[in-house]
C-alpha positions as CSV (number, residue, x, y, z in Angstrom):
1,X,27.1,-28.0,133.1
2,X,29.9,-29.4,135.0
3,X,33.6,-27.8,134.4
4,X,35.7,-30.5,135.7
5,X,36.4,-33.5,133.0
6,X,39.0,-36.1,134.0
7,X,39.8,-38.4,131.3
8,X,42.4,-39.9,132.6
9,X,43.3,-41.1,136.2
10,X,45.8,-38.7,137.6
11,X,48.7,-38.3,136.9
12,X,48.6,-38.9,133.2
13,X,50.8,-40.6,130.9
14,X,52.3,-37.6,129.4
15,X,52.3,-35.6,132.7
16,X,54.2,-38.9,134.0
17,X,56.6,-38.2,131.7
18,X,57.4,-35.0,132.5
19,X,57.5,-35.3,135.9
20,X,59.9,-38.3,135.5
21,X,61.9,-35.3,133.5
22,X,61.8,-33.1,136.6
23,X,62.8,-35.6,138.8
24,X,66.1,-35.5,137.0
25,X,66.6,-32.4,136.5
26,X,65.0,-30.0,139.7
27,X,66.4,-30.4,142.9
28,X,63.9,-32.9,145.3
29,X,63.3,-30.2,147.8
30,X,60.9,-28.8,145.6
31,X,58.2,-31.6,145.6
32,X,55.4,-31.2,144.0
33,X,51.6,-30.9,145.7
34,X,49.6,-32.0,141.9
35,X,51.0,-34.7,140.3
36,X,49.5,-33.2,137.0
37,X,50.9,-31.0,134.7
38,X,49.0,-27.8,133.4
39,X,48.9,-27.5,129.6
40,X,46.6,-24.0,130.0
41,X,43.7,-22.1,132.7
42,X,41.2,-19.9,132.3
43,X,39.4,-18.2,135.1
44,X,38.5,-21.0,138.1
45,X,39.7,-23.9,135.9
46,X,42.9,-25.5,134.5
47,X,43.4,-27.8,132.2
48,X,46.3,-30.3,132.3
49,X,48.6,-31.9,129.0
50,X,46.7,-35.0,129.1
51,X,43.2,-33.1,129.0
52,X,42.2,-33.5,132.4
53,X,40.1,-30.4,133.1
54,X,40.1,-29.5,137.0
55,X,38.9,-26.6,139.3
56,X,41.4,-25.0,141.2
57,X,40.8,-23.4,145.0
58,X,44.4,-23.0,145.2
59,X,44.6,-20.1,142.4
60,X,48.1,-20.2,142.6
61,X,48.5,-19.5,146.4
62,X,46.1,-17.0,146.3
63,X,47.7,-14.5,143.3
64,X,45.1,-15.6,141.0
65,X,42.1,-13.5,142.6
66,X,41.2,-12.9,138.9
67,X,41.6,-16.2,137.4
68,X,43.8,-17.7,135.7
69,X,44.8,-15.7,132.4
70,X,42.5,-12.9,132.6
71,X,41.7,-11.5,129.2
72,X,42.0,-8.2,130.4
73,X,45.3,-9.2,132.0
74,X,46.9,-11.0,128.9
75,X,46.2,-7.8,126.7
76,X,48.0,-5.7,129.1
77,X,50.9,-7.8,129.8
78,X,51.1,-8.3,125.8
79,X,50.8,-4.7,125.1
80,X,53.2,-4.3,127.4
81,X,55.8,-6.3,126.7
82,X,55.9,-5.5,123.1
83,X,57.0,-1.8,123.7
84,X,59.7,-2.6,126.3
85,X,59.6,-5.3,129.6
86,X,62.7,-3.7,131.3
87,X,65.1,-0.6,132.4
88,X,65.5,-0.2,136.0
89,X,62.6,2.0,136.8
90,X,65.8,3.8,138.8
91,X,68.3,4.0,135.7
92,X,65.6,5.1,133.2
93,X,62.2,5.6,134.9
94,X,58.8,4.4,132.9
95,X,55.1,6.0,133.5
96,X,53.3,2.6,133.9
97,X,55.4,2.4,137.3
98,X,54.1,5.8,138.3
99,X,50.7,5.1,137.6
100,X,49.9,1.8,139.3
101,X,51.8,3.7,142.7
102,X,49.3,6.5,142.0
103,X,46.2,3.3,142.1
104,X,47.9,1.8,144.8
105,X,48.9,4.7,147.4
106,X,44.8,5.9,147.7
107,X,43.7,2.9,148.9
108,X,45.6,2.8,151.5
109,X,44.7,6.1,152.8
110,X,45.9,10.1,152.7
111,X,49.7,11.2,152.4
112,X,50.8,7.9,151.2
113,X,53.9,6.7,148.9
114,X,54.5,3.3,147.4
115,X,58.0,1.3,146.6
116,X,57.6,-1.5,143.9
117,X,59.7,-5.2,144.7
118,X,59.4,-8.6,142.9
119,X,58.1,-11.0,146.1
120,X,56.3,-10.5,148.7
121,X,59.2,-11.6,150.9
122,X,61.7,-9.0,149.5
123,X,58.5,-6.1,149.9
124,X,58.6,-7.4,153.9
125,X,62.4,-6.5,154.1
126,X,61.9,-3.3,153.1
127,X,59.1,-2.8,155.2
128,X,61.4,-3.3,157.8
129,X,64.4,-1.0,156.3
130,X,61.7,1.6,155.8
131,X,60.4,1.2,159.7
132,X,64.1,1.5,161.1
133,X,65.4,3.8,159.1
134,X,62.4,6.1,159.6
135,X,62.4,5.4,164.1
136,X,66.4,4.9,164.6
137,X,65.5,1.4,166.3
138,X,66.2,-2.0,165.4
139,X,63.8,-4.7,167.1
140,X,60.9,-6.2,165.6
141,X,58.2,-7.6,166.8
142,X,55.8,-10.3,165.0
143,X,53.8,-12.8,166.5
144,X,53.3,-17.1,166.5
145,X,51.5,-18.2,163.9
146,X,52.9,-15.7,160.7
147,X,54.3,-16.3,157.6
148,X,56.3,-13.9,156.4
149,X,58.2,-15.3,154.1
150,X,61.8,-18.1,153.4
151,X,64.6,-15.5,153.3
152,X,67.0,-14.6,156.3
153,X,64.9,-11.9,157.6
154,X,61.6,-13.2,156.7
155,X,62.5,-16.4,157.8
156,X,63.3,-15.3,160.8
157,X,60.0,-13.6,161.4
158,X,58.0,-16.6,160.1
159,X,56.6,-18.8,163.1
160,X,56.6,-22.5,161.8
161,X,59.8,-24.2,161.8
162,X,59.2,-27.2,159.5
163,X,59.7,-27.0,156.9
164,X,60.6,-23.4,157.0
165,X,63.1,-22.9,159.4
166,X,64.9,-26.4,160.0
167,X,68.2,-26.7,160.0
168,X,68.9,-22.8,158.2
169,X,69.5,-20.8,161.5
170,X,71.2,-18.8,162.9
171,X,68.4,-16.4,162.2
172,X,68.4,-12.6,161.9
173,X,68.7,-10.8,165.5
174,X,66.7,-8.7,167.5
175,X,63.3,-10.8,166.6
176,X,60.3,-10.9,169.2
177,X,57.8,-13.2,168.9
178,X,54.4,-12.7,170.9
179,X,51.4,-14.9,171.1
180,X,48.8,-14.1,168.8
181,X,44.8,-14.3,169.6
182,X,43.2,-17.5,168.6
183,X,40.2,-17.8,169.4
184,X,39.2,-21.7,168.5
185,X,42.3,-22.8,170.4
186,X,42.3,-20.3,173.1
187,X,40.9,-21.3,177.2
188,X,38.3,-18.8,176.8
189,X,37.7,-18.0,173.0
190,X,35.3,-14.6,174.1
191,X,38.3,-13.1,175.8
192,X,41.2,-14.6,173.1
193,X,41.8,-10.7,171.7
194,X,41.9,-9.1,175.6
195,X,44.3,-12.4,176.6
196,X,46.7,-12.1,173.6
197,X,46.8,-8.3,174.0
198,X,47.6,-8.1,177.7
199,X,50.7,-11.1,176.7
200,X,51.9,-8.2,174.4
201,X,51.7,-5.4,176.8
202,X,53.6,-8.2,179.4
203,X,56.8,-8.8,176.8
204,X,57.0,-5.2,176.8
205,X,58.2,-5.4,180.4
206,X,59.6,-8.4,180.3
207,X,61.2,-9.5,176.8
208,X,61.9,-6.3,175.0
209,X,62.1,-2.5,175.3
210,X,59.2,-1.2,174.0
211,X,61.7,2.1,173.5
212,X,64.2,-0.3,170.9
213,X,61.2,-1.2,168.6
214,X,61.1,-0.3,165.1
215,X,58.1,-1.9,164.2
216,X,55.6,-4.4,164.9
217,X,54.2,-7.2,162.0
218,X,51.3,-9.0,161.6
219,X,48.7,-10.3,159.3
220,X,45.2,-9.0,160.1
221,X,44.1,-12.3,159.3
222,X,47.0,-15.5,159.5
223,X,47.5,-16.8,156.3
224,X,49.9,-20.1,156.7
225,X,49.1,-20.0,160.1
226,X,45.7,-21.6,159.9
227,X,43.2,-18.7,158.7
228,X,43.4,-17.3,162.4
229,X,41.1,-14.9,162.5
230,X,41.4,-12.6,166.0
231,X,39.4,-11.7,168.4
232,X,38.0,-8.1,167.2
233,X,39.9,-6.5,170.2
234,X,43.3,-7.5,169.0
235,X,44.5,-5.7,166.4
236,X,42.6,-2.5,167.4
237,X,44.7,-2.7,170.6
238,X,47.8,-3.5,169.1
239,X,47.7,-0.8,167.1
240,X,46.8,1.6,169.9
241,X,49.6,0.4,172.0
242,X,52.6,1.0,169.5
243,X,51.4,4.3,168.9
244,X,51.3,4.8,172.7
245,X,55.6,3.4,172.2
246,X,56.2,5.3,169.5
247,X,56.1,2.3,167.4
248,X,55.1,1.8,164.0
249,X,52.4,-0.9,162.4
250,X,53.2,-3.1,159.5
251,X,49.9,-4.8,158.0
252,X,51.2,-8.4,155.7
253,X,48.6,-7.8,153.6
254,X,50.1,-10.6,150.9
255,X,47.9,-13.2,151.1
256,X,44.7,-11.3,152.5
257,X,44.6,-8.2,150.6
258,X,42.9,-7.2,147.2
259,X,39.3,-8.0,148.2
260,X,40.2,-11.4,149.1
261,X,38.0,-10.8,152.7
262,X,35.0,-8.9,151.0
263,X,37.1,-5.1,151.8
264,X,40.1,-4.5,149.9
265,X,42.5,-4.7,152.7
266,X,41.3,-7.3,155.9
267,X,42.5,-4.5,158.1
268,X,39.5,-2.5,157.5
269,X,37.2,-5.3,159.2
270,X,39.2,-4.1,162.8
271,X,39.1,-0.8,161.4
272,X,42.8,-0.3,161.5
273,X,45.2,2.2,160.1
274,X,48.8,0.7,159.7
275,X,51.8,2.9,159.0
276,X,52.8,0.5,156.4
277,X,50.8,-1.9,154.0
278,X,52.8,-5.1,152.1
279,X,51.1,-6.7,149.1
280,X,51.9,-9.0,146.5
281,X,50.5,-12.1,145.6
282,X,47.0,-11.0,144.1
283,X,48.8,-7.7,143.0
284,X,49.6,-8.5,139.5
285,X,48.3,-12.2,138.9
286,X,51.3,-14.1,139.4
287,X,53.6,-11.8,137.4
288,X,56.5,-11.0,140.0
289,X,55.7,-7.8,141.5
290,X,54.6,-6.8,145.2
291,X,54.6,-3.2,146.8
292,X,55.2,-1.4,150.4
293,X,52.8,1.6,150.9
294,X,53.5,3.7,153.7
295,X,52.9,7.3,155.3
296,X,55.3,9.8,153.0
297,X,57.5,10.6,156.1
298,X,58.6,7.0,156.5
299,X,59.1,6.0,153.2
300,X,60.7,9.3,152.2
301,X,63.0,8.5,155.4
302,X,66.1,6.0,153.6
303,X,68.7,7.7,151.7
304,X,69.1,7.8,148.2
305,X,69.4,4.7,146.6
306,X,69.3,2.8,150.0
307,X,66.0,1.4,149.0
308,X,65.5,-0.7,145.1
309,X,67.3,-3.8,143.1
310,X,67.3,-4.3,139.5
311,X,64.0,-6.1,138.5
312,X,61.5,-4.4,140.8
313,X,58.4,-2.9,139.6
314,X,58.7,-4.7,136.5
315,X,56.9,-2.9,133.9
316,X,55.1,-5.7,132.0
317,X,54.2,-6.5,135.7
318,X,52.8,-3.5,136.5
319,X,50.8,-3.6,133.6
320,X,49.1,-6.6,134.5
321,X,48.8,-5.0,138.5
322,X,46.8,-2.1,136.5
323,X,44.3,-4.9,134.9
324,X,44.1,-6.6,138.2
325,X,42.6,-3.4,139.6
326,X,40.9,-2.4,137.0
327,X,39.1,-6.4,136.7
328,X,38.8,-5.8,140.7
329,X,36.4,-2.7,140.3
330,X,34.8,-3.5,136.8
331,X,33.4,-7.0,137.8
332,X,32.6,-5.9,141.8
333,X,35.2,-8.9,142.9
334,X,35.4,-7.3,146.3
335,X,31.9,-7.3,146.5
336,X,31.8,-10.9,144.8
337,X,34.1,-12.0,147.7
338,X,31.2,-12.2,150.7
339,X,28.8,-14.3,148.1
340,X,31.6,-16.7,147.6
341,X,32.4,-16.7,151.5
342,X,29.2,-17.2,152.3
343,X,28.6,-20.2,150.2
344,X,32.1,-22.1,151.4
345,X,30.7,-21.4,154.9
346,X,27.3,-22.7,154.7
347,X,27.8,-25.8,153.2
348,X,31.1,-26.7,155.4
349,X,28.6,-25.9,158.4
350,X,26.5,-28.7,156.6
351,X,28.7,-30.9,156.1
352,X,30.1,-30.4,159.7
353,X,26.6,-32.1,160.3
354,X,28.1,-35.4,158.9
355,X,31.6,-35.5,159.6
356,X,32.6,-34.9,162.8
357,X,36.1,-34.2,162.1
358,X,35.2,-30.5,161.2
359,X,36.3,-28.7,163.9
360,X,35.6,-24.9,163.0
361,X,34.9,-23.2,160.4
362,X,36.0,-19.2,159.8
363,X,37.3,-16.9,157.9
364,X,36.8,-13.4,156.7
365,X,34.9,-13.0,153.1
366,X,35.6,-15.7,150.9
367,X,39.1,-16.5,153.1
368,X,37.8,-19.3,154.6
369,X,39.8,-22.0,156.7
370,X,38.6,-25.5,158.0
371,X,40.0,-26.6,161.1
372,X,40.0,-30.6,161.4
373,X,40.4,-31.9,164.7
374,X,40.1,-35.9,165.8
375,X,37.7,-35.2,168.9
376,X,35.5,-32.2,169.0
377,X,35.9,-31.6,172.8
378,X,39.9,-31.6,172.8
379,X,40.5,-30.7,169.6
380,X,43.2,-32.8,168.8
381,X,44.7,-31.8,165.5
382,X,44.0,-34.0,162.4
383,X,46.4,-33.5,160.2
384,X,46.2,-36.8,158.5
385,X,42.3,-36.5,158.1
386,X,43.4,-33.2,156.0
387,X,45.5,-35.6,153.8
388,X,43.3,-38.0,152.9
389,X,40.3,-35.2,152.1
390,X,43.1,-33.4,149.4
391,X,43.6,-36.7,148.0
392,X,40.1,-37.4,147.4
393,X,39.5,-33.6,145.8
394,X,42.5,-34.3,143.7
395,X,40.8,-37.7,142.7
396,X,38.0,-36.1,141.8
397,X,38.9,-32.9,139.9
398,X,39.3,-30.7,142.4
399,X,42.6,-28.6,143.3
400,X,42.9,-27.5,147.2
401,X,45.5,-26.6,149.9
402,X,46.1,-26.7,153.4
403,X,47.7,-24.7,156.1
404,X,48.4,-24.1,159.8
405,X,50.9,-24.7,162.1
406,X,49.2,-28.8,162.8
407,X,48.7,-29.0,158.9
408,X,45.3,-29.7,159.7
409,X,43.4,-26.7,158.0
410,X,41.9,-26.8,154.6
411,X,42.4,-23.2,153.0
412,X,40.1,-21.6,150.4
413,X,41.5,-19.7,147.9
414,X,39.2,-19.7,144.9
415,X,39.6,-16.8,142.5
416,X,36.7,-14.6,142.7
417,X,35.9,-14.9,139.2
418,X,34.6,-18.3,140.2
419,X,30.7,-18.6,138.5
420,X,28.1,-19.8,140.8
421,X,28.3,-23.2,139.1
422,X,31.5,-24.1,139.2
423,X,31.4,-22.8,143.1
424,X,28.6,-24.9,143.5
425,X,30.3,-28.0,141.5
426,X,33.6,-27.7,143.9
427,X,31.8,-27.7,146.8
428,X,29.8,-30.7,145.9
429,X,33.2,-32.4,145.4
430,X,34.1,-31.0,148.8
431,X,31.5,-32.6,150.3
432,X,32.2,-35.9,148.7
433,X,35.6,-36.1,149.5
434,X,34.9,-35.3,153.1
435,X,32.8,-38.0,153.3
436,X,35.2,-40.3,151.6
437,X,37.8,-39.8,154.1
438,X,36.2,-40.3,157.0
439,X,35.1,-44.0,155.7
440,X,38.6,-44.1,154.7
């Protein structure tokens, strides 16, 4: 039985209307990526005010790993909310904090501790207060290709300067950027991990004292930077040369966390073990919450009230972070993750078969990026070929997103909750729309 119903072309007439409101009203910078307006969702699918019933691979940027409006995660939040939905965890401290840090800090390994923010912006500048207040150094270093996130820091440590970066600089000091492996784009894709990791250990000669640096940043898998997946060596090696500086790890974790690559954190693919751990998005289904977790010793190392702000760790947030886990383990998502992967793979390496704008295909679980490219053998970017194909999946019902630093990778974020037909029915559409851009 097919989920997606369209009964009107898109947009329609009454989501026309209020986006004619918004236009008026909500400055232009934030444009919109769906001209259709969502009356209500429910798992993989969303419904519109004009009836139109759509699947969405976009689950909200990837914080809806659990659907849209989770039973489990409605009766929390309502629960909730209906015996108080704010203090200050700080000014008067509540147990539902306490309990989701005591989820949280396991999973991330022994002698851990966990601070509670809104975004997962705001969690990556603490990450950073916690990693120089805890070594007595200043310099960070992250590499090309992350997204860390739009404030002054974050921004700073984010790679892609349109539309990110353009015209807000200066940007926050003492910032090293390093070359990260990427394997599809690299001269010789078998040795991209040893190549990257051997620039790294060069800029420590060259561009920065390894002896000044707090910390060093990544995303075990890139996120806005194209679904980079690196070379096994990479991160493994990384990770063994800032311990040999004295230097600590901090795994971005935000989009790529919560099961999303068939493990709960990506990290444990390269069998890492950072010093710190950011996650949001996912973490409490697109209520405003995101956490740091980190060995005790660093995160006990701020002074007293250096670290907080007045809206973190919301509790009716953290309520809905404790059904999130709880959905996580209950319904095997983690598990449910590879089947889902596995299926986006195999049928993009089928339809590769037809349209030769599919460059590569990767990813790690069901965190799958498509890399289109106008020629196969220089793999020129196709950025416009990415357009047309999420204008044809919009046509038809279907809700996707791109990335990567050409705007030229198709990103799949479907929540894991996802049932085999409607996985099925998406990909169909997919395969459609593929087809109907090349011929256009």
């Amino acid at each position: 039985m097919s989920t997606i119903e369209m009964v009107t072309e898109l947009p329609g007439p009454k989501s026309r209307a209020i986006i004619a409101r918004k236009e008026t009203v909500v400055c232009d910078p934030l444009d919109l990526h769906v001209n259709s307006v969502i009356d209500h969702g429910l798992g993989a699918a969303v419904t519109d005010v004009d009836g139109n019933t759509m699947l969405d691979l976009s689950s909200g940027l990837g914080c809806l790993l659990v659907g849209h409006s989770h039973p489990k995660v409605v009766e929390a939040v309502q629960r909730q909310a209906s015996k108080f939905s704010h203090t200050d965890f700080s000014v008067v401290p509540y147990e539902v904090y306490v309990e989701l840090a005591e989820r949280l800090a396991p999973l991330m390994g022994p002698g851990r501790k966990v601070a509670l923010f809104n975004s997962g912006a705001e969690a990556v500048e603490n990450a950073v207060k916690f990693a120089k207040a805890a070594t007595g150094r200043h310099a960070i270093v992250c590499f090309e290709g992350a997204f860390h996130g739009r404030t002054l820091l974050t921004m700073s440590l984010t790679s892609r300067h349109t539309p990110y970066k353009r015209g807000f600089g200066p940007f926050a000091p003492e910032i090293y950027r390093v070359p990260f492996s990427y394997p599809y784009r690299s001269p010789d894709p078998a040795r991209s991990g040893s190549i990257a990791l051997e620039e790294m250990r060069r800029a420590f000669t060259n561009v920065v004292d390894p002896a000044s640096v707090a910390a060093v940043i990544f995303e075990p898998e890139l996120g806005e930077g194209g679904y980079v997946v690196p070379g096994a060596e990479f991160l493994p090696g990384v990770q063994e040369l800032c311990r040999e500086h004295g230097i600590l790890t901090i795994a971005d974790e935000i989009q790529s966390g919560f099961g999303r690559t068939g493990t709960f954190l990506a990290g444990e693919h390269f069998g890492l073990d950072p010093d710190i751990v950011i996650l949001a998005k996912a973490l409490a289904a697109g209520y405003p919450l995101s956490a740091v977790v980190g060995r005790q010793e660093i995160m006990d190392a701020p002074g007293p009230s250096a670290i907080g702000g007045t809206y973190v760790g919301n509790p009716v947030a953290c309520a809905a972070a404790i059904a999130v886990l709880d959905v996580i383990e209950d319904e095997g998502l983690i598990e449910r993750a590879e089947v889902v992967g596995k299926a986006i793979r195999t049928r993009w390496e089928q339809i590769a078969l037809d349209v030769a704008e599919v460059g590569d295909v990767r990813g790690l679980g069901s965190m799958i990026g498509v890399e289109m490219v106008s020629d196969r053998e220089t793999k020129e970017p196709d950025a416009a070929f990415v357009g047309r194909l999420m204008a044809e999946t919009q046509r038809r019902g279907l809700i996707t997103v791109s990335c990567g630093p050409y705007h030229n990778v198709l990103r799949h974020l479907a929540p894991l909750v996802i049932t085999d037909d409607q996985l099925d029915e998406a990909l169909d559409v997919l395969a459609d729309s593929a087809l109907a851009a090349r011929s256009t």
